[in-house]
SELUMPA-719162 format. One line per 4 residues: number of its first residue (from 1); for each residue x, y, z of N, C-alpha, C, O. Coordinates in Angstrom, 2 decimals. Layout:
// residues N
NUM) X,Y,Z,X,Y,Z,X,Y,Z,X,Y,Z ~ ...
//
This chain:
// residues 45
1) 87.69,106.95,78.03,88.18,105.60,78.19,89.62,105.61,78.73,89.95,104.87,79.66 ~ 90.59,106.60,78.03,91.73,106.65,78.75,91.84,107.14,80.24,92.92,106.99,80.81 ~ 90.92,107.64,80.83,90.92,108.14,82.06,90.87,106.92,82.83,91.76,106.56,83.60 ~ 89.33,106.01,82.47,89.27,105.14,83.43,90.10,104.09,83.04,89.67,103.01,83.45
5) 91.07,104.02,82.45,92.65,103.09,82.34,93.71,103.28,83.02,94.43,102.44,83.56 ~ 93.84,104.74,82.99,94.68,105.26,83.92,93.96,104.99,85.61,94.45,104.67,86.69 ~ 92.91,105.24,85.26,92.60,105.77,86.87,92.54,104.03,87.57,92.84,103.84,88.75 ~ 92.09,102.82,86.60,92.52,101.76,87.20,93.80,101.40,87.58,93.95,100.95,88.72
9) 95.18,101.58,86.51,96.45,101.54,86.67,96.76,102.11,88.55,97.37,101.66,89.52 ~ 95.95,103.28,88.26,96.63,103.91,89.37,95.99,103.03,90.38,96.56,103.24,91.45 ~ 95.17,102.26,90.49,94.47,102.21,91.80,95.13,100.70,92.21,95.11,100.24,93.35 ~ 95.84,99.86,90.75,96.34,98.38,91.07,97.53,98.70,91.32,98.34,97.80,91.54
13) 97.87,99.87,91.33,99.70,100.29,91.56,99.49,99.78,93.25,100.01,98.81,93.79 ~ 98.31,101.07,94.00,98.66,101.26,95.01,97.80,100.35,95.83,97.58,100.65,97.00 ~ 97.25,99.18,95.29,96.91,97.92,96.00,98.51,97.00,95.83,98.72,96.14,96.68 ~ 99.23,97.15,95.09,100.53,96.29,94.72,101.38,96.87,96.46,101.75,96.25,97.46
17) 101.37,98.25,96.08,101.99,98.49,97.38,101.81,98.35,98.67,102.75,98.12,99.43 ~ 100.71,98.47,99.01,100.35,98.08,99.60,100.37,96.24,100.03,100.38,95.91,101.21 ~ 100.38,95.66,99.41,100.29,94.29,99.22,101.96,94.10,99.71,102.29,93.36,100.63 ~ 102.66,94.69,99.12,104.39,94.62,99.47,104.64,94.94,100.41,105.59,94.23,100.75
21) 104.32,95.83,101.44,104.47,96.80,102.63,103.78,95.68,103.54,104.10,95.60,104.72 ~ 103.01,94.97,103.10,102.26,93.66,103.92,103.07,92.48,104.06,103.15,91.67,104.98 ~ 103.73,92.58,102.81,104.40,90.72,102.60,105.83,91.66,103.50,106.02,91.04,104.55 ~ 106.37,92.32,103.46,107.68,93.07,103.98,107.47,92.99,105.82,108.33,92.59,106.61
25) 106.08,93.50,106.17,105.93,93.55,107.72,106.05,91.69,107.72,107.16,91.24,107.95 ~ 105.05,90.85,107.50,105.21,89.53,107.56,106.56,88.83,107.53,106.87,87.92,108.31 ~ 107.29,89.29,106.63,109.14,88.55,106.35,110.23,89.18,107.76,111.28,88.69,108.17 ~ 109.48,90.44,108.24,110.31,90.94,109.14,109.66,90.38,110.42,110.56,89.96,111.15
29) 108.86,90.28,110.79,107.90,89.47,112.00,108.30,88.07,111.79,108.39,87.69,112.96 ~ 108.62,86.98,111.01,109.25,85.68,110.87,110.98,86.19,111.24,111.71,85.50,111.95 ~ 111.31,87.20,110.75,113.13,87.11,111.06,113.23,87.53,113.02,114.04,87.32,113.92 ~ 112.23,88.06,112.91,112.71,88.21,114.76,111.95,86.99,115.30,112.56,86.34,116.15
33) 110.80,86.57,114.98,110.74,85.28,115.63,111.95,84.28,115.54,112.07,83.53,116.51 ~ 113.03,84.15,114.34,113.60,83.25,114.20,115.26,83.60,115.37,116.09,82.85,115.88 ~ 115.11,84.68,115.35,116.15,85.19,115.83,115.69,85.55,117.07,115.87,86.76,117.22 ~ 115.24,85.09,117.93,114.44,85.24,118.73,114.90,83.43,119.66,115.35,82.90,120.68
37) 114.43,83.23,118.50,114.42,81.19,118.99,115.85,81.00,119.01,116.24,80.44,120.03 ~ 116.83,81.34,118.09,117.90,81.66,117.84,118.76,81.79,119.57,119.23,81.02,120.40 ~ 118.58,83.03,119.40,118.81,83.82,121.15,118.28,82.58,122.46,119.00,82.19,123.38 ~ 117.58,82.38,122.33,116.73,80.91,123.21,117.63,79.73,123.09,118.12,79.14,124.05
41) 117.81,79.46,121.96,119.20,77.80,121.85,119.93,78.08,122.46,119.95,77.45,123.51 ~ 121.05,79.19,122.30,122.06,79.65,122.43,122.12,79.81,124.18,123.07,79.68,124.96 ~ 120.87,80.11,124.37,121.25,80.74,125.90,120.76,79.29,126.93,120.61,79.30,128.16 ~ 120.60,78.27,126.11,120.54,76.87,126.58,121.62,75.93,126.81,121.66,75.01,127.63
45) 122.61,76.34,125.84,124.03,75.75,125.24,125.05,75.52,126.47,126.18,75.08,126.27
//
């Protein structure tokens, strides 16, 4: 029983990380779009 506790632990760790490494690419793909549009005003001004 302790095995398959551990062996779940381990497996929701590395869906968590995974899941973070996802939300992290997404937050960095919105900052260059924004900075992006950013660069675009500016070069309208």
């Amino acid at each position: 029983m302790t095995r398959l506790a551990f062996a779940f632990l381990a497996l929701a760790s590395l869906a968590a990380c995974e899941t973070m490494q996802g939300a992290g690419r997404d937050i960095q793909n919105t900052g260059q779009a924004l900075q992006s549009e950013a660069a675009q005003t500016q070069a309208q001004m």
